[in-house]
C-alpha positions as CSV (number, residue, x, y, z in Angstrom):
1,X,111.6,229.5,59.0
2,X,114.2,227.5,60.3
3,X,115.5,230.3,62.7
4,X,112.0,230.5,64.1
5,X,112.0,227.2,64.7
6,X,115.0,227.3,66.5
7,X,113.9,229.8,68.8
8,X,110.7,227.9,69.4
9,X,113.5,225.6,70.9
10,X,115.2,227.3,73.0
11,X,112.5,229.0,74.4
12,X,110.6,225.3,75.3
13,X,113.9,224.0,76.7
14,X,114.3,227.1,78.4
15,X,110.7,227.0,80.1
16,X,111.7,222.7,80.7
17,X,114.5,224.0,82.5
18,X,113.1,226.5,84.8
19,X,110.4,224.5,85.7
20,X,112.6,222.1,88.0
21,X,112.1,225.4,90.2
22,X,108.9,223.7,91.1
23,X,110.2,221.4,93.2
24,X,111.6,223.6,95.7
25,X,108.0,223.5,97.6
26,X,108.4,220.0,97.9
27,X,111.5,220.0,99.8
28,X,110.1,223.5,101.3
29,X,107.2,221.1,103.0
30,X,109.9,218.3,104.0
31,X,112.0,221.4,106.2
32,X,108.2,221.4,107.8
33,X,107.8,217.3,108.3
34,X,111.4,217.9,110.0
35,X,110.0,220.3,112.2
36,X,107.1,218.6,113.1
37,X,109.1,215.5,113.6
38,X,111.5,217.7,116.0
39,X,108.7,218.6,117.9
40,X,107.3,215.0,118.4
41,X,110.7,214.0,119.2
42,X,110.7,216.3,122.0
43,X,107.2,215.5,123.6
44,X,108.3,211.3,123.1
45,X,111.4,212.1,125.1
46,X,110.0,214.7,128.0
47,X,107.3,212.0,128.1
48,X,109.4,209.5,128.5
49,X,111.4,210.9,130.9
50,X,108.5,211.7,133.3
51,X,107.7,207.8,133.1
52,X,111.2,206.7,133.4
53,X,111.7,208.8,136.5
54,X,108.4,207.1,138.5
55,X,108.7,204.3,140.9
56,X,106.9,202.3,138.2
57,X,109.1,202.4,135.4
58,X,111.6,198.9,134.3
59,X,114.4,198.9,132.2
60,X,111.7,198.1,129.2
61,X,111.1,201.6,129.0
62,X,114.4,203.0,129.1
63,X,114.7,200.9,126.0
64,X,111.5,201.6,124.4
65,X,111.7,205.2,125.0
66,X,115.3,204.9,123.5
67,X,113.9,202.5,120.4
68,X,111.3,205.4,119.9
69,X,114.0,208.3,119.5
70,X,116.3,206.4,117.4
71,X,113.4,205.9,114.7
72,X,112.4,209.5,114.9
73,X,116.3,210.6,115.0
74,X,116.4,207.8,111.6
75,X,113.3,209.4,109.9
76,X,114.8,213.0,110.4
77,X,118.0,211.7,108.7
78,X,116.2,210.1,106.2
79,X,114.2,213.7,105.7
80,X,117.7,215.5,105.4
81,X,119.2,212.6,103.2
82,X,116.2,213.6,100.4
83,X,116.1,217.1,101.1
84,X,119.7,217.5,100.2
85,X,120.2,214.7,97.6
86,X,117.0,215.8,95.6
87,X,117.4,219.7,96.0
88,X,120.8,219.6,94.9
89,X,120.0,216.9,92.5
90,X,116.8,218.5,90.4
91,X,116.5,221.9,91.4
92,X,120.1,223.5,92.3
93,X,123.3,223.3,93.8
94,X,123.3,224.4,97.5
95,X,126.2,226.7,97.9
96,X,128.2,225.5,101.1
97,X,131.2,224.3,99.7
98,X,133.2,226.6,102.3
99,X,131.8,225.5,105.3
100,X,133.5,223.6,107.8
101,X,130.4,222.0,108.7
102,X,129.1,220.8,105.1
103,X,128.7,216.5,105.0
104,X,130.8,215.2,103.1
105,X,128.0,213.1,100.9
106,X,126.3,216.6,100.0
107,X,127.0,216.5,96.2
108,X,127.6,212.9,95.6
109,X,124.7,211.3,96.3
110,X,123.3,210.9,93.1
111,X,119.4,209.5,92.0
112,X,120.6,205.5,92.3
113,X,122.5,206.3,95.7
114,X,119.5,208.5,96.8
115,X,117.3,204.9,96.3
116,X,119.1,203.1,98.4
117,X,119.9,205.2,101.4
118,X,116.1,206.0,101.3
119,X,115.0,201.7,101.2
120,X,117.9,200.9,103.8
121,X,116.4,203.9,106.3
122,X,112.9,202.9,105.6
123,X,114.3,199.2,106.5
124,X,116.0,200.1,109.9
125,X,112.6,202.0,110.7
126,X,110.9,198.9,109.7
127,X,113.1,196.6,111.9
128,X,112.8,199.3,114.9
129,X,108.9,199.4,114.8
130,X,108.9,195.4,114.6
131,X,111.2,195.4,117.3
132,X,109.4,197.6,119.7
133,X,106.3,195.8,119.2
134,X,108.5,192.8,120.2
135,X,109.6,194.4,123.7
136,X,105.8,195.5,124.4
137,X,105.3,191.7,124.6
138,X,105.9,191.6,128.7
139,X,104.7,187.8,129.2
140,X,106.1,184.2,127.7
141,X,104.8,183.8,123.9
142,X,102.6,181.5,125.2
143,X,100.5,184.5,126.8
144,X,100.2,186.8,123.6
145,X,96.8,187.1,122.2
146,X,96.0,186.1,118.9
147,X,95.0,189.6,117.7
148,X,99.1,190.2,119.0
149,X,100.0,187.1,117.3
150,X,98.4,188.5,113.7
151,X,99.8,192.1,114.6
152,X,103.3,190.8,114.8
153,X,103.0,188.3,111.9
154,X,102.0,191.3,109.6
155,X,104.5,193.4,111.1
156,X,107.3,190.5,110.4
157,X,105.5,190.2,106.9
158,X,106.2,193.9,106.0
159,X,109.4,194.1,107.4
160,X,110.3,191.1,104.9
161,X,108.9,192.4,101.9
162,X,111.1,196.3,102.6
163,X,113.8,194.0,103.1
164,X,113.3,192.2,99.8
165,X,112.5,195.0,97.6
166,X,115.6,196.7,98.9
167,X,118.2,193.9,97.9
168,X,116.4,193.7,94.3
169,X,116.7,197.4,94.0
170,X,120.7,196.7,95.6
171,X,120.7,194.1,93.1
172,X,119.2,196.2,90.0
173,X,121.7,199.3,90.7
174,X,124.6,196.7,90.9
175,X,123.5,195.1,87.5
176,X,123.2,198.7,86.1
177,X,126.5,199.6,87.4
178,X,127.9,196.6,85.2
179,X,125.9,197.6,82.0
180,X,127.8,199.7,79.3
181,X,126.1,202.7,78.8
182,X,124.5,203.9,75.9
């Protein structure tokens, strides 16, 4: 009986095991959002240049165009960042360990580190957004709607609370850090 019961075990653990294999669709479908991020990427910056090079175009747009493709350069890293740090982390190790080009982070970002590169990037492209809305403002304050007003208090408000939430998760790593394990 209790040899049975053993292989019962092993068998279940087994199965628990290979079923991490799942998530490789998941990151699978991120490769795609990078894609599709790529490709908007591309169409914000030919856009952009075909404004940029009119008679019409200010040095606002240069730096809107510019604000636009650092947060969709800063979502693709953040893709990459998960893509790597979760695959490698619940699923398998990727084996580039002999290429020149591997980053040198692939391996050690580990679950806690993964949670705070993903709040700080989702806080730069938090702070970018706010900011472009910010630039979009072409008159005094005095000028701005209140509709503007309420968009960019929200947007402020938002911003705040990523801010927030990512120094009390700083915070909670930092006190689990300290802890003594058990």
């Amino acid at each position: 009986m209790q040899a049975s019961k053993r292989t019962f075990e092993l068998r279940m653990e087994r199965a628990l095991f290979a079923s991490r294999w799942l998530m490789a669709p998941f990151y699978i479908g991120l490769v795609v959002a990078l894609v599709a991020l790529l490709a908007i990427f591309c169409k914000e910056l030919w856009e952009g240049l075909g404004h940029i090079f009119t008679n019409s175009a200010k040095i606002e747009d240069a730096i809107l165009l510019s604000l636009s493709l650092i947060d969709l350069s800063l979502a693709g890293n953040l893709l990459l960042i998960v893509i790597f740090a979760g695959y490698e982390n619940f699923v398998s190790r990727i084996d580039t360990s002999e290429h020149e080009d591997r980053p040198s982070w692939m391996g050690t970002v580990d679950f806690s580190g993964l949670k705070i590169k993903l709040v700080a990037s989702i806080v730069a492209i938090s702070a970018i957004a706010l900011l472009k809305s910010f630039m979009k403002i072409a008159d005094p304050v005095e000028a701005v709607t209140e509709a503007e007003q309420v968009k960019l208090w929200w947007l402020v408000v938002i911003h705040m609370s990523f801010v927030v939430s990512g120094v009390l998760l700083a915070t909670m790593d930092f006190i689990s850090s300290r802890t003594i394990r058990h």
